[in-house]
C-alpha positions in Angstrom: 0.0 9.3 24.5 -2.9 9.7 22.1 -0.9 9.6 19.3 0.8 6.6 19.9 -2.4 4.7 20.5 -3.5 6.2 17.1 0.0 5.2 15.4 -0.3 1.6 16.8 -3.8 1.7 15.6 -2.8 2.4 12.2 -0.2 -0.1 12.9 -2.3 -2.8 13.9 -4.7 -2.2 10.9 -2.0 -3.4 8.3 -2.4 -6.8 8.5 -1.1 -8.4 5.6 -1.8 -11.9 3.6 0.5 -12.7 1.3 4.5 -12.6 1.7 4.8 -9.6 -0.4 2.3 -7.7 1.6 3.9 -8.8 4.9 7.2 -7.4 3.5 5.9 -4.3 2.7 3.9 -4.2 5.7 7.2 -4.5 8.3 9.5 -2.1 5.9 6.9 -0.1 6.9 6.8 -0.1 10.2 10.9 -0.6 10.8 10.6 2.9 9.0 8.3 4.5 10.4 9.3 3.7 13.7 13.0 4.8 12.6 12.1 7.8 11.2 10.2 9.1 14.3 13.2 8.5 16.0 15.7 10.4 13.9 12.9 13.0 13.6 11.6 13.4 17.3 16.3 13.3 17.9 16.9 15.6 15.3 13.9 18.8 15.8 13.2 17.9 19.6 9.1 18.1 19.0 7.0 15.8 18.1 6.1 17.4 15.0 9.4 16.6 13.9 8.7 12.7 14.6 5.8 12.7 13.2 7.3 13.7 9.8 10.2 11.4 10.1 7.7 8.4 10.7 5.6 9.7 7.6 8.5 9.7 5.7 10.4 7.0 6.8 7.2 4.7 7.1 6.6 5.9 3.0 10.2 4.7 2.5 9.9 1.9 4.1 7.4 0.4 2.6 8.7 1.2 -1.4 12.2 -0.7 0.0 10.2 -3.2 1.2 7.7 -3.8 -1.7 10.8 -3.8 -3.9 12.8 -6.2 -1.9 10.2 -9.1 -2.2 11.1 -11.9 -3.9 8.7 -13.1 -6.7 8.0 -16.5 -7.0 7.0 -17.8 -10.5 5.2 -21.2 -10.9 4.6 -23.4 -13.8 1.7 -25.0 -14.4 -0.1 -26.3 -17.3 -3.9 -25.1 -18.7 -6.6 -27.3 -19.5 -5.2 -27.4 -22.8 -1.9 -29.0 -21.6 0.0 -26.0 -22.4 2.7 -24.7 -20.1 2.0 -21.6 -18.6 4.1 -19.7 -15.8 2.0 -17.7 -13.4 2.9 -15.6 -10.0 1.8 -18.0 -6.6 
């Protein structure tokens, strides 16, 4: 029971700001949670779940950081030049 309080603690803690964070953020979780899952299923111990949620909370989060879409603006500088910049 400990260790769930400290995984939703760790959890909890990853609040993110922008949409890209949020992304990575929940492919996070989604895998973590998934991966402790398969892991806890496939060894039968917790040690085994804990390892699938490392690794499927790690995979998670790369899938979701590169799933993100990127938003490019345009805007102009105080020069009246066009510049493009992330937002």
């Amino acid at each position: 029971m400990k260790k769930l309080l400290i995984i939703a603690a760790v959890a909890a803690s990853l609040g993110a700001c922008t949409a890209h964070e949020e992304r990575t953020a929940g492919g996070a979780l989604i895998g973590a949670g998934t991966g402790a899952v398969i892991g806890g299923l496939a060894t039968g111990r917790a040690g085994g779940a804990l390892a699938g949620a490392a690794i499927g909370g790690a995979g998670g989060a790369i899938i979701g950081s590169a799933t993100s879409p990127t938003r490019t603006c345009v805007g102009r500088d105080r020069w009246g030049n066009r510049v493009r910049y992330d937002c």
